[in-house]
PyMOL commands that place a pseudoatom at each C-alpha (Angstrom):
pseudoatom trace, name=CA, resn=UNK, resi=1, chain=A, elem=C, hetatm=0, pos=[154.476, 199.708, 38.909]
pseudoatom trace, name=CA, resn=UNK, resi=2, chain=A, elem=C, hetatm=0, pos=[152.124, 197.938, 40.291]
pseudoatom trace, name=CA, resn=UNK, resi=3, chain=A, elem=C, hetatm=0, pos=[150.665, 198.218, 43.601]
pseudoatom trace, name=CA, resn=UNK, resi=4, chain=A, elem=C, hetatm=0, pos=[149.379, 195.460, 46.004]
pseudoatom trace, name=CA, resn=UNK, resi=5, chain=A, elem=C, hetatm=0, pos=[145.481, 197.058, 46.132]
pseudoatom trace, name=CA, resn=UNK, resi=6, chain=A, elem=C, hetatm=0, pos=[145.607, 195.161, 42.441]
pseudoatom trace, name=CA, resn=UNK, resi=7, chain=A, elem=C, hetatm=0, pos=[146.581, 191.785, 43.593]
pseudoatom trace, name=CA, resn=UNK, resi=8, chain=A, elem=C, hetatm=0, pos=[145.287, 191.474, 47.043]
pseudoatom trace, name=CA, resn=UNK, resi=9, chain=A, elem=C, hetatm=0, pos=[142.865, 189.562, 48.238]
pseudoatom trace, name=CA, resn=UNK, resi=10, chain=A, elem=C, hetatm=0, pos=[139.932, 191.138, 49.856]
pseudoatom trace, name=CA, resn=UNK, resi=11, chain=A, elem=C, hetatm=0, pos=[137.004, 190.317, 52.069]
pseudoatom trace, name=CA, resn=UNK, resi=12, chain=A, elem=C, hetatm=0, pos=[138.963, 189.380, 55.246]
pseudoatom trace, name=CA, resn=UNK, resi=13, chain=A, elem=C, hetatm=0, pos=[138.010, 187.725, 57.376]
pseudoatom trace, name=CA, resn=UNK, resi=14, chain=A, elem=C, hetatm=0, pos=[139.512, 187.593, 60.757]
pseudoatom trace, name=CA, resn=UNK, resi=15, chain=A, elem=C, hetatm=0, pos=[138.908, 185.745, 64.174]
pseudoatom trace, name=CA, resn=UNK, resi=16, chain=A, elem=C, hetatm=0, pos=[138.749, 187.296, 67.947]
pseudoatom trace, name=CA, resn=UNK, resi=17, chain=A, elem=C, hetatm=0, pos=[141.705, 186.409, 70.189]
pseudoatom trace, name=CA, resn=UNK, resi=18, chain=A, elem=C, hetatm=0, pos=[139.100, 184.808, 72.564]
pseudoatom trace, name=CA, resn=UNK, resi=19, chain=A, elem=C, hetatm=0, pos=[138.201, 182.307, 69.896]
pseudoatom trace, name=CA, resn=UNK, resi=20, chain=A, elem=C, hetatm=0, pos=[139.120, 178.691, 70.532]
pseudoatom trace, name=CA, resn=UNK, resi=21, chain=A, elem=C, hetatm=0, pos=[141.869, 176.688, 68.499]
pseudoatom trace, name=CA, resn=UNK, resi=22, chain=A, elem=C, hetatm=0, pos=[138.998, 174.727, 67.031]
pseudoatom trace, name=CA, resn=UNK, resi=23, chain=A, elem=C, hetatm=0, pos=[136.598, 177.689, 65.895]
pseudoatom trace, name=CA, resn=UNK, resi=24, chain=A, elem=C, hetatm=0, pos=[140.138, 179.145, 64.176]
pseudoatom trace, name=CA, resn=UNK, resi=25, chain=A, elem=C, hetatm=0, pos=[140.512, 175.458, 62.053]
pseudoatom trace, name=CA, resn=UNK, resi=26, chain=A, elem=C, hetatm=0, pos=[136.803, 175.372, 60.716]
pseudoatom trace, name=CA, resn=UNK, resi=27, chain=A, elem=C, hetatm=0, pos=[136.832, 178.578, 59.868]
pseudoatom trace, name=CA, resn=UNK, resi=28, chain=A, elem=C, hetatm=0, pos=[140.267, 178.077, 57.606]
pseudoatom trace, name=CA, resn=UNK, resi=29, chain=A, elem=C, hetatm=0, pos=[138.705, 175.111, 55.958]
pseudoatom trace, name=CA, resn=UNK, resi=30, chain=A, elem=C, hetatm=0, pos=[135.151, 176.664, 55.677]
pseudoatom trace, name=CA, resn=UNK, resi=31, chain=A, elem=C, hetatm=0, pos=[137.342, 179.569, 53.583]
pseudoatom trace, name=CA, resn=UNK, resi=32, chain=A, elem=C, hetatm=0, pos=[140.187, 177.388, 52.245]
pseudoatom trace, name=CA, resn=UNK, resi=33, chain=A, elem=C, hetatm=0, pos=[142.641, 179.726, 53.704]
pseudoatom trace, name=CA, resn=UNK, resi=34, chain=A, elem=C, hetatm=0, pos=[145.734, 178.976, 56.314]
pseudoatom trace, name=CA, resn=UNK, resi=35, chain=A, elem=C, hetatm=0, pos=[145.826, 181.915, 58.147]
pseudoatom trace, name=CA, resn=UNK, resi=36, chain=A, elem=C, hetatm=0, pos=[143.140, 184.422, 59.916]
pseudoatom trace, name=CA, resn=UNK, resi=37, chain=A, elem=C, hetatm=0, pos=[143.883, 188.009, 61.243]
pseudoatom trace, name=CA, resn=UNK, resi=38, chain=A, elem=C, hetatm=0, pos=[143.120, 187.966, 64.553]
pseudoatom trace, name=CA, resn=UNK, resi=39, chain=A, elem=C, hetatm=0, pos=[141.402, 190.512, 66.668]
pseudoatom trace, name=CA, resn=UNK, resi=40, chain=A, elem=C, hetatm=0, pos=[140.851, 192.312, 69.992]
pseudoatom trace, name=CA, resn=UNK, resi=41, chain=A, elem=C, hetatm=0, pos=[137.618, 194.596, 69.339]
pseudoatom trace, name=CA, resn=UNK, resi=42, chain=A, elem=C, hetatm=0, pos=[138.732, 196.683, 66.730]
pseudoatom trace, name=CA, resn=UNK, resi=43, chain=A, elem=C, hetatm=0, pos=[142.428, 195.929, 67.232]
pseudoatom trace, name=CA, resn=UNK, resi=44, chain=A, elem=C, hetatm=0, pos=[144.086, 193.692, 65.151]
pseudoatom trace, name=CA, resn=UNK, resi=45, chain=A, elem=C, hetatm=0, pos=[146.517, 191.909, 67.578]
pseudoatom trace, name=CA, resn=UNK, resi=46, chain=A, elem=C, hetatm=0, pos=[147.847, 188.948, 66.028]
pseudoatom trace, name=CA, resn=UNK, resi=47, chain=A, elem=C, hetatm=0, pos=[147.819, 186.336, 63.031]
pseudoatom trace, name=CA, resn=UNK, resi=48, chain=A, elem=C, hetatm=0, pos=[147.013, 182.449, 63.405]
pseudoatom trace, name=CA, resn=UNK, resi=49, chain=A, elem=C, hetatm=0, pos=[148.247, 180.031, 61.213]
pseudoatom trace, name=CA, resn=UNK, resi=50, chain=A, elem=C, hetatm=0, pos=[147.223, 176.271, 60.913]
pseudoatom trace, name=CA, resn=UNK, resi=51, chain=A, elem=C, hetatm=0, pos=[150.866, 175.926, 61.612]
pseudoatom trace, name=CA, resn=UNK, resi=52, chain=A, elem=C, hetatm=0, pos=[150.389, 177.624, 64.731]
pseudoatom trace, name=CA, resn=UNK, resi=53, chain=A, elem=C, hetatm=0, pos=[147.390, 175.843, 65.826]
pseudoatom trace, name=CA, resn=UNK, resi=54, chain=A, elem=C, hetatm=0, pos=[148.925, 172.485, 64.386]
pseudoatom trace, name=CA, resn=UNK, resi=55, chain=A, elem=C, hetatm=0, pos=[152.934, 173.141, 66.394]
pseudoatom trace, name=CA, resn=UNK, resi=56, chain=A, elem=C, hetatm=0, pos=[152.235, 175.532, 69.246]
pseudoatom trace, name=CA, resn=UNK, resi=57, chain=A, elem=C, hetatm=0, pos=[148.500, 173.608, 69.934]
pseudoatom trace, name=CA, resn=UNK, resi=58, chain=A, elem=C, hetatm=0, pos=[147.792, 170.226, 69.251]
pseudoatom trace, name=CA, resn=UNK, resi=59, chain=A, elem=C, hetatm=0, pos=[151.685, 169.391, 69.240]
pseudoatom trace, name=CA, resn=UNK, resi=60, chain=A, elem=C, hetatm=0, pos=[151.864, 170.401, 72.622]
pseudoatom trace, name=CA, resn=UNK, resi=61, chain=A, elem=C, hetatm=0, pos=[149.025, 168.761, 73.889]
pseudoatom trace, name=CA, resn=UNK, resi=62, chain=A, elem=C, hetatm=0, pos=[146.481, 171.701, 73.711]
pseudoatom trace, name=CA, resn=UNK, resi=63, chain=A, elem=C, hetatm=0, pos=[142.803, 170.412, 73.403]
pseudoatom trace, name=CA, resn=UNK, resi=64, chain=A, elem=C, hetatm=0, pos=[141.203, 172.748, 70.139]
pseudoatom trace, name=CA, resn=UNK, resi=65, chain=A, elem=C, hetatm=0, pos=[138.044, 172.784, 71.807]
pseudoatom trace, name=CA, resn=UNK, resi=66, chain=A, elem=C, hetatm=0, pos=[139.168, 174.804, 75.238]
pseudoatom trace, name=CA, resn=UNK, resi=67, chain=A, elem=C, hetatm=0, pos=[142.217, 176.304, 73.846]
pseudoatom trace, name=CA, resn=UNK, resi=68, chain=A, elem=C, hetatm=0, pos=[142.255, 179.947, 72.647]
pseudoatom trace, name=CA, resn=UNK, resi=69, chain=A, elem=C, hetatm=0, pos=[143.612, 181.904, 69.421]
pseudoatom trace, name=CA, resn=UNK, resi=70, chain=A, elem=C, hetatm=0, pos=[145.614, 184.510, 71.714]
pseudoatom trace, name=CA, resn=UNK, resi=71, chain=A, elem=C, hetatm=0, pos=[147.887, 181.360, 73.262]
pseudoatom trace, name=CA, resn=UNK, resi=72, chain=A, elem=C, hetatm=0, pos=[148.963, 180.069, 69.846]
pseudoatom trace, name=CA, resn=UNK, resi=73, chain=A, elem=C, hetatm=0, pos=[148.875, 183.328, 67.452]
pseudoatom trace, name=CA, resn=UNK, resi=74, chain=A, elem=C, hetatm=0, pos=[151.920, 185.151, 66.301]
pseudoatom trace, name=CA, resn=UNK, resi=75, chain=A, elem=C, hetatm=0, pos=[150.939, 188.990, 67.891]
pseudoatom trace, name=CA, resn=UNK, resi=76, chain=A, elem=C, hetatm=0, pos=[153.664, 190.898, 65.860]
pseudoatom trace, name=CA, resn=UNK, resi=77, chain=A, elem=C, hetatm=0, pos=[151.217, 191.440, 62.665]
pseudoatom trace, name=CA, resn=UNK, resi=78, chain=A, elem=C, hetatm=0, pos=[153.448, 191.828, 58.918]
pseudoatom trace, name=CA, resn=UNK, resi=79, chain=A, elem=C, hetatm=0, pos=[151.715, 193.856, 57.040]
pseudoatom trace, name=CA, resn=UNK, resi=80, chain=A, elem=C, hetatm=0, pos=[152.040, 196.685, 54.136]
pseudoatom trace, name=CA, resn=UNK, resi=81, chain=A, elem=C, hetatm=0, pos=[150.351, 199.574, 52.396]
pseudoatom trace, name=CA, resn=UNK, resi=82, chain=A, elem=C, hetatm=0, pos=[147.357, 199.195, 50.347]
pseudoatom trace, name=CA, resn=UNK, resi=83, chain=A, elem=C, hetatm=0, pos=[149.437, 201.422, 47.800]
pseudoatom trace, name=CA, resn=UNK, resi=84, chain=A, elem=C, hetatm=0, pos=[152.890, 200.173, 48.592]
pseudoatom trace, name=CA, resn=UNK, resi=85, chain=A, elem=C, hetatm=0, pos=[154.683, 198.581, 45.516]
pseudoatom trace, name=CA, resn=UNK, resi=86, chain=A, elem=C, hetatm=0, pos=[154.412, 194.797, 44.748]
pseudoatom trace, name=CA, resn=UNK, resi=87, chain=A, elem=C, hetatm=0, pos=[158.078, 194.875, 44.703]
pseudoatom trace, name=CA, resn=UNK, resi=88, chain=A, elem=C, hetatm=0, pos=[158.161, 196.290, 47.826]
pseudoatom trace, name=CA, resn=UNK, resi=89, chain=A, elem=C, hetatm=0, pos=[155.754, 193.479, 49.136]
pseudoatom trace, name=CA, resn=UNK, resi=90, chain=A, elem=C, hetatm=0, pos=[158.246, 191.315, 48.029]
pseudoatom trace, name=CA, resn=UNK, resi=91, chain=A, elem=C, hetatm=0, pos=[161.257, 192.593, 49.436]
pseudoatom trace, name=CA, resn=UNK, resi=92, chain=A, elem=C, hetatm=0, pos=[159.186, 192.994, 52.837]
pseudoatom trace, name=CA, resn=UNK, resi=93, chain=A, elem=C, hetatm=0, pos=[158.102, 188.873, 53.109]
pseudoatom trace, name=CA, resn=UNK, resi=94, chain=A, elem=C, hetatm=0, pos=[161.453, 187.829, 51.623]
pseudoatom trace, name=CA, resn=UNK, resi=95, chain=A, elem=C, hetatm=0, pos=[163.306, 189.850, 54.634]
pseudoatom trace, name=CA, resn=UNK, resi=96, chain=A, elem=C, hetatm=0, pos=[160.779, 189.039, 57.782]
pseudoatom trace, name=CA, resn=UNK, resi=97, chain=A, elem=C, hetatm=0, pos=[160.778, 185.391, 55.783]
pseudoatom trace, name=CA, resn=UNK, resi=98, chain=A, elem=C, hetatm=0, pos=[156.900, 185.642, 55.674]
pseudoatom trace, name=CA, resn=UNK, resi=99, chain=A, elem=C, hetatm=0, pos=[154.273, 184.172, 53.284]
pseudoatom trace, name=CA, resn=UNK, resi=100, chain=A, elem=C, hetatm=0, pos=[151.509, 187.123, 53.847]
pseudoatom trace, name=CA, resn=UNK, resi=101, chain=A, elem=C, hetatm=0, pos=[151.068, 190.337, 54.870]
pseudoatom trace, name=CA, resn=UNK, resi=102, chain=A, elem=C, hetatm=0, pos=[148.096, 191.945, 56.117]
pseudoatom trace, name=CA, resn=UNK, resi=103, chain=A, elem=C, hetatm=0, pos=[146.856, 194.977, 53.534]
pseudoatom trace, name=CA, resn=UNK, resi=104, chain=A, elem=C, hetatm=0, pos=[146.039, 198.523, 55.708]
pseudoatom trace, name=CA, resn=UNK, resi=105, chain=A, elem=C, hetatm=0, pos=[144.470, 201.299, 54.396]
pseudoatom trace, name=CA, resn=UNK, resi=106, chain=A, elem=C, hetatm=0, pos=[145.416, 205.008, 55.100]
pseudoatom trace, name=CA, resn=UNK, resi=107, chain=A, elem=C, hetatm=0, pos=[143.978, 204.953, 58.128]
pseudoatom trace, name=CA, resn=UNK, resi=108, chain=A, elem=C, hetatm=0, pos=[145.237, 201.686, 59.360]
pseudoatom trace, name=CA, resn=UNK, resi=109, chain=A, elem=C, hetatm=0, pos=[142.277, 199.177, 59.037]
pseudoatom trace, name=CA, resn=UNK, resi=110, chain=A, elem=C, hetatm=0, pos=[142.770, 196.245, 57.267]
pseudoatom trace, name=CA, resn=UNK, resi=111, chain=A, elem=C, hetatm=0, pos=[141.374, 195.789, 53.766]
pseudoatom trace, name=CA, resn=UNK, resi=112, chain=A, elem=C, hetatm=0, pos=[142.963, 192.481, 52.577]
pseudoatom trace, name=CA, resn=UNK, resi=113, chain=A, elem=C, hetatm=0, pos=[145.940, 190.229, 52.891]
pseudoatom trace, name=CA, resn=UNK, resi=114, chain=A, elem=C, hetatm=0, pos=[148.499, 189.648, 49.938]
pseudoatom trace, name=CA, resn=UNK, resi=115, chain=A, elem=C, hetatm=0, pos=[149.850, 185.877, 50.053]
pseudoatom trace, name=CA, resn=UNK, resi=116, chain=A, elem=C, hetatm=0, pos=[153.057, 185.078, 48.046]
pseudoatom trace, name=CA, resn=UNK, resi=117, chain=A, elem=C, hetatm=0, pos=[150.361, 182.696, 45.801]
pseudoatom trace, name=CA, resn=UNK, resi=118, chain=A, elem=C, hetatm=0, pos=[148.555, 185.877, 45.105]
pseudoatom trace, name=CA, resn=UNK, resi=119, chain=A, elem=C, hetatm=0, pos=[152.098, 187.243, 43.897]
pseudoatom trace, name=CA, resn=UNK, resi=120, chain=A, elem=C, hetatm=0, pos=[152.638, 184.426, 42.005]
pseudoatom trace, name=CA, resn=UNK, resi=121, chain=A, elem=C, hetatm=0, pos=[149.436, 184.161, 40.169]
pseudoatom trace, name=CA, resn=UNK, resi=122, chain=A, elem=C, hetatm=0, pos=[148.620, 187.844, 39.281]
pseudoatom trace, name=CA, resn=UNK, resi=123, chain=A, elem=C, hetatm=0, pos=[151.962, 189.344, 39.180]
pseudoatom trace, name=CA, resn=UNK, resi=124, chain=A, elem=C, hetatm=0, pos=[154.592, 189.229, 36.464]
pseudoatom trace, name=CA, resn=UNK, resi=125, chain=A, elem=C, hetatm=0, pos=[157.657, 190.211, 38.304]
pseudoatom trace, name=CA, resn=UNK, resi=126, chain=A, elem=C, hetatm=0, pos=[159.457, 187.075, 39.512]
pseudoatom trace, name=CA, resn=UNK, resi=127, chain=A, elem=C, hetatm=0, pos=[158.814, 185.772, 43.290]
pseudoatom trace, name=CA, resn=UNK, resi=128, chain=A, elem=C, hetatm=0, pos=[162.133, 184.002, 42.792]
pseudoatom trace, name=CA, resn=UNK, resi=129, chain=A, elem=C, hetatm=0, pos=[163.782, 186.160, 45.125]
pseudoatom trace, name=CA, resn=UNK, resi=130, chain=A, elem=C, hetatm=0, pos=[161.576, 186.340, 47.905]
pseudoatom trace, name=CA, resn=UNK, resi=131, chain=A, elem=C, hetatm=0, pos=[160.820, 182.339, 47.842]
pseudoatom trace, name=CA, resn=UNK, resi=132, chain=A, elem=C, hetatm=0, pos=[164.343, 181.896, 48.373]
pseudoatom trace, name=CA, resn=UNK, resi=133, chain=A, elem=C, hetatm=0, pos=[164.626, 184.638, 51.349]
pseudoatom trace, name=CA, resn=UNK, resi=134, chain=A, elem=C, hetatm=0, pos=[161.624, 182.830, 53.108]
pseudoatom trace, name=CA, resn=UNK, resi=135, chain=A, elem=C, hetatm=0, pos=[162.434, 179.642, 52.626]
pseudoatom trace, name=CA, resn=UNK, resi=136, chain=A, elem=C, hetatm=0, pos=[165.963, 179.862, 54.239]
pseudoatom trace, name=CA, resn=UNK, resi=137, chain=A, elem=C, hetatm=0, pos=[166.151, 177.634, 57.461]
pseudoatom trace, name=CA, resn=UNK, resi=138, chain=A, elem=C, hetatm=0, pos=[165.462, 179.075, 60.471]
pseudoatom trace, name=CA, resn=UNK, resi=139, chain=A, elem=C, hetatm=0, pos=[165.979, 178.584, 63.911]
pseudoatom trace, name=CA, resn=UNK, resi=140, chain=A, elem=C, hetatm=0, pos=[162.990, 176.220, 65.976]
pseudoatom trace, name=CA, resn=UNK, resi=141, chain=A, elem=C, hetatm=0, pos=[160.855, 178.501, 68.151]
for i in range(1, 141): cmd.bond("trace and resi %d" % i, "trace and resi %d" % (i + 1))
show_as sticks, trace
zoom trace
């Protein structure tokens, strides 16, 4: 089977909590990404989306430039094993209806994120499943 160390995606980076709205944007587009890790010191306390900063900021009138990550992040973090399953990476976004999961190490540092593109791409199991468990309608926030 394989695991998600083989299909992750490495090099994360992630943002500090104290960071404002607009810092969090550039640095998506700078990598081409839609979500950032976010951090307290060597805590990671939280994930910002551009959905976030798009629906919880600038949709409710928060100015990027003086806003901050910690008012818009999510602060329950998803995330799996380095050596847990792809399957079981699967099963995990399709029941917390999830698109990524932060990757931890043994000793609980993050060493990567696994998206359900990456699935998609370098996987050969089907992400039929867990498209359709993450894509069922939920409730507004």
């Amino acid at each position: 089977m394989t695991q998600v160390n083989d299909i992750m995606t490495r090099g994360v980076a992630v943002i500090p909590a104290e960071a404002t709205l607009q810092l969090a944007a550039q640095r998506m587009d700078e990598l081409n990404i839609g979500a950032l890790p976010v951090s307290d010191g060597a805590a990671l306390v939280g994930m910002i989306t551009d959905r976030d900063i798009a629906i919880r900021g600038v949709a409710t009138g928060m100015i990027p430039q003086e806003s901050l990550v910690r008012d818009v992040m999510t602060p329950e973090v998803r995330w799996c094993s380095q050596s847990d399953t792809v399957e079981a990476a699967l099963a995990q976004m399709g029941s917390e209806q999830v698109r990524r999961l932060a990757v931890f190490d043994a000793d609980k540092k993050i060493v990567g994120i696994v998206s359900l593109g990456d699935l998609a791409i370098r996987q050969n199991s089907s992400t039929d499943t867990a498209l359709r468990d993450i894509s069922k309608p939920g409730s507004p926030l």
